[in-house]
C-alpha positions in Angstrom: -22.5 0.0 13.8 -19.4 0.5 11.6 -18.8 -1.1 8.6 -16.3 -4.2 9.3 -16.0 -5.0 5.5 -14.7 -1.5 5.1 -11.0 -0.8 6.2 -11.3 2.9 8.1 -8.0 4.4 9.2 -7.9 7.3 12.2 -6.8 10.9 11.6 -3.2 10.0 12.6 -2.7 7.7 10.1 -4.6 9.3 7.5 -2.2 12.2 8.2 1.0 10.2 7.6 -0.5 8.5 4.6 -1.7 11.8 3.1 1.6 13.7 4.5 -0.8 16.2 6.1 -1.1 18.0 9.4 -4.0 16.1 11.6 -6.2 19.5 11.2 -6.0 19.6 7.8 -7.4 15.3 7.9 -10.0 17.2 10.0 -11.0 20.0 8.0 -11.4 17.6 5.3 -13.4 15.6 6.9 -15.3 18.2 8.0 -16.2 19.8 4.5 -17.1 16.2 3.3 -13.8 16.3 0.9 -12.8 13.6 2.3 -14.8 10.7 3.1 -15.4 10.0 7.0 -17.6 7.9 9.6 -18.2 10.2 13.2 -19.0 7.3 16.2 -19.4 7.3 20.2 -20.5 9.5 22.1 -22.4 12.8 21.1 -20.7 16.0 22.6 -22.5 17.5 25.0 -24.3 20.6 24.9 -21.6 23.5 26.5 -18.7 21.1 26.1 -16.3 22.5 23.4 -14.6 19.7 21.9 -16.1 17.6 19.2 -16.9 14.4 20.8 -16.7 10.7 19.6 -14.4 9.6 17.3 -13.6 9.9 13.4 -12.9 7.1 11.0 -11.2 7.9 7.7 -12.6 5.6 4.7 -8.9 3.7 3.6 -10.4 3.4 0.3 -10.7 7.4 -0.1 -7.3 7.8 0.9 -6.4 5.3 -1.7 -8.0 7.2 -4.5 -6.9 10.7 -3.3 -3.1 8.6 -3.5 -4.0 7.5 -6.9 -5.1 11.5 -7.9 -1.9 12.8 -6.7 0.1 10.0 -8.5 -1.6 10.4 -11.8 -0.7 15.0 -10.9 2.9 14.0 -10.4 
């Protein structure tokens, strides 16, 4: 079940947030720099694309805003 309290953004949005390329929301969430929930349905064995969907954490995105505030 995902966490209603939480507010979770898709990749898209994270991507116009972050003003990054979907893949790099992706790779990110991938390598756990960025914060992420994976949901639905588990890819199936042979198939080649990921399967289920991916939720971005909004208050991860926040905090990597702050970071990049504070750099500027």
């Amino acid at each position: 079940m995902l966490p209603a309290a939480k507010k979770l953004l898709t990749v898209a949005e994270t991507a116009v947030l972050l003003r990054v390329s979907k893949p790099t929301v992706y790779r990110w969430a991938a390598s756990g720099y960025l914060p992420s929930i994976q949901y639905g349905q588990p890819r199936v064995e042979g198939e080649t694309r990921r399967g289920g969907a991916i939720r971005i954490l909004g208050s991860a995105v926040e905090e990597l805003l702050a970071l990049n505030e504070e750099a500027a």
